[in-house]
LUMVEX-777932 format. One record per atom (N, C-alpha, C, O): residue number from 0; residue in three letters; atom name; x, y, z. Coordinates in nm, 4 decimals. Layout:
 num residu atome        x        y        z
 NUM    ala    CA        X        Y        Z
...
// end
This chain:
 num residu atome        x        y        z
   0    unk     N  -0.5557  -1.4050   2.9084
   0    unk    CA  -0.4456  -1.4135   2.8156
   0    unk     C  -0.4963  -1.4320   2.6725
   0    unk     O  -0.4377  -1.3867   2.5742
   1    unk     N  -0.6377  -1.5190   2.6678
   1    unk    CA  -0.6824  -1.5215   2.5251
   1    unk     C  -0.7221  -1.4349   2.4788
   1    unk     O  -0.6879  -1.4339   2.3606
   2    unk     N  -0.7893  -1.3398   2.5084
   2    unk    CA  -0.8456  -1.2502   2.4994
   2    unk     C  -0.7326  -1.1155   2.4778
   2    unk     O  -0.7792  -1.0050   2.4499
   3    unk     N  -0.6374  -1.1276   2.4875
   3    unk    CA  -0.5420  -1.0098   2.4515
   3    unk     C  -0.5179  -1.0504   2.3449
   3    unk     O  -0.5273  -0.9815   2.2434
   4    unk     N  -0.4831  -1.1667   2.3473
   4    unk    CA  -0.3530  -1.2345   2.2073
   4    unk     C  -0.4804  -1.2134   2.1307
   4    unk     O  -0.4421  -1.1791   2.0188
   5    unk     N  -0.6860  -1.2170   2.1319
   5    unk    CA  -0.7487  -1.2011   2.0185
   5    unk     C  -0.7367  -1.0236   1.9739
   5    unk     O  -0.7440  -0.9624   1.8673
   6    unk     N  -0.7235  -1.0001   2.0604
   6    unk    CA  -0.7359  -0.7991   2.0575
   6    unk     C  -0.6138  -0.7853   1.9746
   6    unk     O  -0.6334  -0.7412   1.8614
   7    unk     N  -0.4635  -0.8203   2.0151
   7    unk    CA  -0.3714  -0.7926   1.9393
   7    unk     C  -0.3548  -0.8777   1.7765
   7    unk     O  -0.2663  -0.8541   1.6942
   8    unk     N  -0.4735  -0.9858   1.7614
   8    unk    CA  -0.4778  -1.0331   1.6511
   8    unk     C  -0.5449  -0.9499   1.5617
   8    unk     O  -0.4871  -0.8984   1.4660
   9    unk     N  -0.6892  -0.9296   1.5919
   9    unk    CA  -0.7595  -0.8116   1.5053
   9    unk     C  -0.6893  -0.6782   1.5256
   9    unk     O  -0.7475  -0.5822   1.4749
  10    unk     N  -0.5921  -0.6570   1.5804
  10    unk    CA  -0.5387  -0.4947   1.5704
  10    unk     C  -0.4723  -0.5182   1.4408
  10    unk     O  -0.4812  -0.4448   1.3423
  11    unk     N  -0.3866  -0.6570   1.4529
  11    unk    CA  -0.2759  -0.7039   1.3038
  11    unk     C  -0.3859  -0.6662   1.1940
  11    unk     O  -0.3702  -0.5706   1.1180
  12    unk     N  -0.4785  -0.7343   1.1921
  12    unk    CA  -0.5900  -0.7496   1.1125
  12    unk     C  -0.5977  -0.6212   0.9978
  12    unk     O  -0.5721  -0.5972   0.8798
  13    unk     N  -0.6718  -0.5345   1.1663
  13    unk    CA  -0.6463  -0.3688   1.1042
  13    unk     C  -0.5411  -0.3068   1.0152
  13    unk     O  -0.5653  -0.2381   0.9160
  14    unk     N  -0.4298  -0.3364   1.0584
  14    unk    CA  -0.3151  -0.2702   1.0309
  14    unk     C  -0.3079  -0.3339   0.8922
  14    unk     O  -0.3471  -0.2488   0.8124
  15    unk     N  -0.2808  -0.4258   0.8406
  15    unk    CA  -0.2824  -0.4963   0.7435
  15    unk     C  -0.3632  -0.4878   0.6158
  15    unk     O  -0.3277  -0.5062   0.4994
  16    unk     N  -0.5169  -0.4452   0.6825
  16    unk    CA  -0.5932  -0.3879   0.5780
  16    unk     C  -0.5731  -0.2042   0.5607
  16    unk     O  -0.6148  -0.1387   0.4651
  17    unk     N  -0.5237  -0.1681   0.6405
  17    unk    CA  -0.4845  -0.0386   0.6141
  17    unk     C  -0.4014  -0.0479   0.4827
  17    unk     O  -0.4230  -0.0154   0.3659
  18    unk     N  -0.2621  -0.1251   0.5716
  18    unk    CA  -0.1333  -0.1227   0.4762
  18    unk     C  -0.1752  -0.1549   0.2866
  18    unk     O  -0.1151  -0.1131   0.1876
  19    unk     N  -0.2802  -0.2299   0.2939
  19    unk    CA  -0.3650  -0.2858   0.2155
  19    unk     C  -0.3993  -0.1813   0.0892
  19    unk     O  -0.3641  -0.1680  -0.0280
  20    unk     N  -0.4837  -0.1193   0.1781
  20    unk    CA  -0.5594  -0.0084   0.0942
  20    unk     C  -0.5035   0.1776   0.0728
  20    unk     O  -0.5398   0.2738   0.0051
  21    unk     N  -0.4082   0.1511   0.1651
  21    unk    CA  -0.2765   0.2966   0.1172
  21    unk     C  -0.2269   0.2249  -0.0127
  21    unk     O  -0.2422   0.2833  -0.1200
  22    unk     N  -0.1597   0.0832  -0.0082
  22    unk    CA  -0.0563   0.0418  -0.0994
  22    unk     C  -0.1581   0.0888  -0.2497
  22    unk     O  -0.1269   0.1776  -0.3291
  23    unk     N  -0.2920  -0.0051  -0.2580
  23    unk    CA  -0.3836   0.0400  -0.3565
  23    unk     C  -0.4241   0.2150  -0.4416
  23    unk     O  -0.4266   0.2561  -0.5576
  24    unk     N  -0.4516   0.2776  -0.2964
  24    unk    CA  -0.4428   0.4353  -0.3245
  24    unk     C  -0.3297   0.4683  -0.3974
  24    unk     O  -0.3375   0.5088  -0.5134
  25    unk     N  -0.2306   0.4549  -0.3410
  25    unk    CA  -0.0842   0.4914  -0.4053
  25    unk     C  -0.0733   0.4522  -0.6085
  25    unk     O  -0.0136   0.5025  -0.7036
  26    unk     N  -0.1855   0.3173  -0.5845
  26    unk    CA  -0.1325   0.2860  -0.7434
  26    unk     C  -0.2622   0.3578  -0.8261
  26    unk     O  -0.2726   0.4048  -0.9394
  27    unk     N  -0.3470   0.3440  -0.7227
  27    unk    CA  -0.4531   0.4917  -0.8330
  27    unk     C  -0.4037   0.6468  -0.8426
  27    unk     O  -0.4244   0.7291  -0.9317
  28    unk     N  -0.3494   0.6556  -0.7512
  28    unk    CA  -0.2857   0.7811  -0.7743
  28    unk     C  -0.1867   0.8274  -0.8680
  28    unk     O  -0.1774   0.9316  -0.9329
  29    unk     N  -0.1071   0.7132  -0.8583
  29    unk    CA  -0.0127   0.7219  -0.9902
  29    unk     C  -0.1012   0.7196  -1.1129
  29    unk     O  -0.0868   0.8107  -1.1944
  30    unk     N  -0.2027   0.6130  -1.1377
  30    unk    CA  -0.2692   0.6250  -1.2637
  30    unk     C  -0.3052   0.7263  -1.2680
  30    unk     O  -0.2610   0.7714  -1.3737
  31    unk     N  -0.3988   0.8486  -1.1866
  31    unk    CA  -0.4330   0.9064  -1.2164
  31    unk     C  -0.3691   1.0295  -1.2334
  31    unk     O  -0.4434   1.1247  -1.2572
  32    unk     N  -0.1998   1.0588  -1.2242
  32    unk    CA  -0.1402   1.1501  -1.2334
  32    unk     C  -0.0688   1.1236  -1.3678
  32    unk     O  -0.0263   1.2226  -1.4274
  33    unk     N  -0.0443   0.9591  -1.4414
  33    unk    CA  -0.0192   0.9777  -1.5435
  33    unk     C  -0.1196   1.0040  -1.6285
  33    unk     O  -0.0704   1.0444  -1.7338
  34    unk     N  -0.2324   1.0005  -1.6332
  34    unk    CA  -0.3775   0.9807  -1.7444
  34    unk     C  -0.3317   1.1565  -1.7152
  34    unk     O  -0.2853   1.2148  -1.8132
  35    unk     N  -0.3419   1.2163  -1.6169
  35    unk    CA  -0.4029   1.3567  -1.5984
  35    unk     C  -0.2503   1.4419  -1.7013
  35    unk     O  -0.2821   1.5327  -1.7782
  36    unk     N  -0.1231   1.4085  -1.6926
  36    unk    CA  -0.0096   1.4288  -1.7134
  36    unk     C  -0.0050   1.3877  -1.8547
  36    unk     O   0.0444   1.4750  -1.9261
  37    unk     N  -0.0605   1.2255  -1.9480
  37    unk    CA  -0.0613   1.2387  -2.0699
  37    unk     C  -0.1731   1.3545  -2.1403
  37    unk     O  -0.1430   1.4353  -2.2281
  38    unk     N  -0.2904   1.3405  -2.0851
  38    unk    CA  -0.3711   1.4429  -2.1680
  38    unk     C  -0.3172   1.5521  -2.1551
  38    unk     O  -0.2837   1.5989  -2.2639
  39    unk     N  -0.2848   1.6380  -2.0370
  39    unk    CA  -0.1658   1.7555  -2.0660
  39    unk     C  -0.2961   1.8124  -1.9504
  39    unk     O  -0.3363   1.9172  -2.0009
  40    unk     N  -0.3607   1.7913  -1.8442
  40    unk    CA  -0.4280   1.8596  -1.7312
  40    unk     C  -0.3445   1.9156  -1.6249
  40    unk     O  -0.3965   1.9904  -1.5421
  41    unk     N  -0.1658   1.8741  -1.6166
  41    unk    CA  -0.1173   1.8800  -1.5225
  41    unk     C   0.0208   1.8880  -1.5934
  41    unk     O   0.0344   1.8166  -1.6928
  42    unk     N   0.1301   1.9700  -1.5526
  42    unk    CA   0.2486   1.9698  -1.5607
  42    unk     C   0.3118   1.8989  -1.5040
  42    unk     O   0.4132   1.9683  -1.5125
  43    unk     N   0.3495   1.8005  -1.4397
  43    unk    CA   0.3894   1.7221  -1.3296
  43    unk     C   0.5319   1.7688  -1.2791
  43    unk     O   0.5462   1.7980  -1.1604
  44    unk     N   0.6610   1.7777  -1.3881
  44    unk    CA   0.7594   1.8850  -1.3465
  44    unk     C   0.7463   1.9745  -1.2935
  44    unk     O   0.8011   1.9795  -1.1834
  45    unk     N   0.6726   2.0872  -1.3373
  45    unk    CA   0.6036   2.1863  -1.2336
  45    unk     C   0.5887   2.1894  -1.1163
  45    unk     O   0.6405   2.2655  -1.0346
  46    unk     N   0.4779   2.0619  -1.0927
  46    unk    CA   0.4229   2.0912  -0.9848
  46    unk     C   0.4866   1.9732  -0.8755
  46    unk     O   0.4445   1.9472  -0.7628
  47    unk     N   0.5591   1.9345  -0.9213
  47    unk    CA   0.6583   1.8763  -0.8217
  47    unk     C   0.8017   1.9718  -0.8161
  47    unk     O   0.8866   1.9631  -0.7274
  48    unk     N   0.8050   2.0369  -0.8985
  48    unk    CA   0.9373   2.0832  -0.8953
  48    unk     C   1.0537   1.9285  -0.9266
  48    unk     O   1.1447   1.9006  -0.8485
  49    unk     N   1.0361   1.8819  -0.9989
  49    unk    CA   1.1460   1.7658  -1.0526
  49    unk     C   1.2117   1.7963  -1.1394
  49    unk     O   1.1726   1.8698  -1.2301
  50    unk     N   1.3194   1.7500  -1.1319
  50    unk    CA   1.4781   1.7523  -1.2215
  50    unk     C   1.4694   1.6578  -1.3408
  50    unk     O   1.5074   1.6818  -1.4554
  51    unk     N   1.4098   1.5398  -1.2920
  51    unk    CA   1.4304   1.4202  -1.3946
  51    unk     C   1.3074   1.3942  -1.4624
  51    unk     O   1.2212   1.4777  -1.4897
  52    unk     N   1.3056   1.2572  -1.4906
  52    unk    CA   1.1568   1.2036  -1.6280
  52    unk     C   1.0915   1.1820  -1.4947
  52    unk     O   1.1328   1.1413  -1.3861
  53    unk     N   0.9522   1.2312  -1.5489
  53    unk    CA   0.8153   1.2617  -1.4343
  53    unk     C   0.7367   1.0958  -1.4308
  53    unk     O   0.6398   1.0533  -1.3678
  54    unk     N   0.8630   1.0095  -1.5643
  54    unk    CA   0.7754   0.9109  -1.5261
  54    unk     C   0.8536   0.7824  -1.4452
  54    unk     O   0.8161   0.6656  -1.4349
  55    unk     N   0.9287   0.8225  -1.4126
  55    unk    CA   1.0263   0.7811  -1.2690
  55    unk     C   0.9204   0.7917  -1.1784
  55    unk     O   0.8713   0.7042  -1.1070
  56    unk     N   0.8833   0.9418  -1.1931
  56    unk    CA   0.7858   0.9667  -1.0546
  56    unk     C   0.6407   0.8658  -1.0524
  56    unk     O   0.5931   0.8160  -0.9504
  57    unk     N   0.5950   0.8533  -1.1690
  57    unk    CA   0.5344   0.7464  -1.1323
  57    unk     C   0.5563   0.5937  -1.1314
  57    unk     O   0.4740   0.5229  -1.0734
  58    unk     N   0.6549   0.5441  -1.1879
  58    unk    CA   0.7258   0.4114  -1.1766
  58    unk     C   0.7478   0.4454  -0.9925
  58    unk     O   0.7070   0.3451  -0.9340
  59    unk     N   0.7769   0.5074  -0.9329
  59    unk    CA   0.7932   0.4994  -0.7765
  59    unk     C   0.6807   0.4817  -0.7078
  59    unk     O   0.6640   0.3936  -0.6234
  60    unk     N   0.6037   0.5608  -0.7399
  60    unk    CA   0.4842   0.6031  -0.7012
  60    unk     C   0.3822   0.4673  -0.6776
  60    unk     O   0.3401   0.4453  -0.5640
  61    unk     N   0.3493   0.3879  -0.7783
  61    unk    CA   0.2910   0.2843  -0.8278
  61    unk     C   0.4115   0.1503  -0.7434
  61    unk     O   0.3659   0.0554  -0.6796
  62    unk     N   0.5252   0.1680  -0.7585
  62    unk    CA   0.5896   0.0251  -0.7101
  62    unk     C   0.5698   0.0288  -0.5828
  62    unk     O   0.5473  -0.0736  -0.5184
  63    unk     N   0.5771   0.1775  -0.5166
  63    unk    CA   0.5551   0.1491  -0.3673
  63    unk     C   0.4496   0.1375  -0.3180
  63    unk     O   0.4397   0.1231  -0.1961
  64    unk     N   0.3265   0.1412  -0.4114
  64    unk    CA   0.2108   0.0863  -0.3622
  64    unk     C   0.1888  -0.0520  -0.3845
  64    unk     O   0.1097  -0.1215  -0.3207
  65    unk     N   0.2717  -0.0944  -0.4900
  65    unk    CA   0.2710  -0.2640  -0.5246
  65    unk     C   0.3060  -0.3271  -0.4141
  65    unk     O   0.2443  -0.4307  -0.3893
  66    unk     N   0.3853  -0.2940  -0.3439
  66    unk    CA   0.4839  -0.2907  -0.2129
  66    unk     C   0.3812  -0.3071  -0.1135
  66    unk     O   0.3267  -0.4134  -0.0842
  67    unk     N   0.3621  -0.2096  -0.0709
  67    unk    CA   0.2301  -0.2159   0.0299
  67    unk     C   0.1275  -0.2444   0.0088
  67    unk     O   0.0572  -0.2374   0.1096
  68    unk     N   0.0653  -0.2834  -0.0984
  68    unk    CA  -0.0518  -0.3915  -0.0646
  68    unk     C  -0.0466  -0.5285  -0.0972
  68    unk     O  -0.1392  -0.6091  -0.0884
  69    unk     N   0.1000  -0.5542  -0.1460
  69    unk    CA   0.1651  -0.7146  -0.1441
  69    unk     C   0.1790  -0.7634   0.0194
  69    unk     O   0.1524  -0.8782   0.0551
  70    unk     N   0.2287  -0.6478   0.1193
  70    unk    CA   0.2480  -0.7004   0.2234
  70    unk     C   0.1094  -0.6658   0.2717
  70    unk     O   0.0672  -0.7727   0.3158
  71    unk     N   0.0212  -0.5798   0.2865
  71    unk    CA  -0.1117  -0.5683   0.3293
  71    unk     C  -0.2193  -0.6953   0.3348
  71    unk     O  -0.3144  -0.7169   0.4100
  72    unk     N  -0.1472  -0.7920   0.1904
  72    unk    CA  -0.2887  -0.8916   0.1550
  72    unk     C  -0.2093  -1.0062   0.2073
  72    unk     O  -0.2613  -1.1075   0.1606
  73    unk     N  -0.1145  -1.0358   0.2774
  73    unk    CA  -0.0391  -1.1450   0.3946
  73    unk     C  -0.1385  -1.1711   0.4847
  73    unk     O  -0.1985  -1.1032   0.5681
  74    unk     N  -0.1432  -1.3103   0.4410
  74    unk    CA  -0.2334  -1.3673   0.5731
  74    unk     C  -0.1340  -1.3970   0.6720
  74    unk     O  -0.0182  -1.4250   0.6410
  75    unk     N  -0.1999  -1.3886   0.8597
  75    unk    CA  -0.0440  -1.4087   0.8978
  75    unk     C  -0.0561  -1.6145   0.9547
  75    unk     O  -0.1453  -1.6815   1.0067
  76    unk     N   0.0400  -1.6352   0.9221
  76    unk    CA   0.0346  -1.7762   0.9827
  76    unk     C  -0.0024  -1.8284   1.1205
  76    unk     O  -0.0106  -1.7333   1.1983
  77    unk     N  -0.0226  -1.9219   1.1674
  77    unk    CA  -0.0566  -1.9724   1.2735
  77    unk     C   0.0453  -2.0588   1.3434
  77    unk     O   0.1047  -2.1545   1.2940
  78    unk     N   0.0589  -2.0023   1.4881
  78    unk    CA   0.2582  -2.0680   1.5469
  78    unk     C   0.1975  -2.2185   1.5603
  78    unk     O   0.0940  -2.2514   1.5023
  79    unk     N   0.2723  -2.3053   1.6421
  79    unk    CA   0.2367  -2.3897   1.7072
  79    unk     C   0.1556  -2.3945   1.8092
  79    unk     O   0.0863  -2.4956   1.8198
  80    unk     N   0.1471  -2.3214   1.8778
  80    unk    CA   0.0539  -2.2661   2.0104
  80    unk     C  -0.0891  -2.2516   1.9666
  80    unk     O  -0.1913  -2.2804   2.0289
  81    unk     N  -0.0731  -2.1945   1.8310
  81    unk    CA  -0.2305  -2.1555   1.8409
  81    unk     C  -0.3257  -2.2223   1.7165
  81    unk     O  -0.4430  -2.1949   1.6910
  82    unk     N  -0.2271  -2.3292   1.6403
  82    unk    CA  -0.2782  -2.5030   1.5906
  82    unk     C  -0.2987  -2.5743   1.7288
  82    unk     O  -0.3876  -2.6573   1.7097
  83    unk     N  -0.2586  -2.5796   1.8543
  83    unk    CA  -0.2904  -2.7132   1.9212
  83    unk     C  -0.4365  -2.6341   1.9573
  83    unk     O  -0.5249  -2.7101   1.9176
  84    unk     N  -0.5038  -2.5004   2.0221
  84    unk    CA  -0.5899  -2.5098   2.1271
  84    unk     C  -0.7079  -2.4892   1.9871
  84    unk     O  -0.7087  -2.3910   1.9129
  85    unk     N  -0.7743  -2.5735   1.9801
  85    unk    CA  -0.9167  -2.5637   1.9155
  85    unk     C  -1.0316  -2.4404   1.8973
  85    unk     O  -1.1382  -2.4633   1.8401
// end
């Protein structure tokens, strides 16, 4: 039984540092589509095909990575069960 609950702990582990380091990607990506978009390397309307301000697209872009690596860097707590056994 210990031995699962450790397997399904480091799987959290995993998952968490994933969620972690997408959320991060996401906010370099945005930087690097506005840097590429102010110098003028990239049309961003274009090449998204967007209707509105391209910098919506990155205000999204960037919050939802704020998003996911706010919940990525959650340590997870410890129940009662697993403060009593040493």
């Amino acid at each position: 039984m210990a031995q699962s609950t450790q397997h399904l702990s480091s799987l959290g582990q995993v998952l968490m540092k994933t969620i972690f380091y997408v959320g991060v990607s996401l906010i370099s990506i945005s930087v690097v589509l506005l840097a590429s978009d102010l110098i003028g390397l990239i049309d961003i309307k274009q090449l998204f095909h967007l209707e509105g301000s391209p910098l919506k697209t990155y205000a999204r872009i960037a919050v939802s990575g704020c998003l996911l690596a706010s919940i990525g860097s959650l340590q997870p707590t410890l129940s009662n069960e697993d403060q009593k056994t040493p």
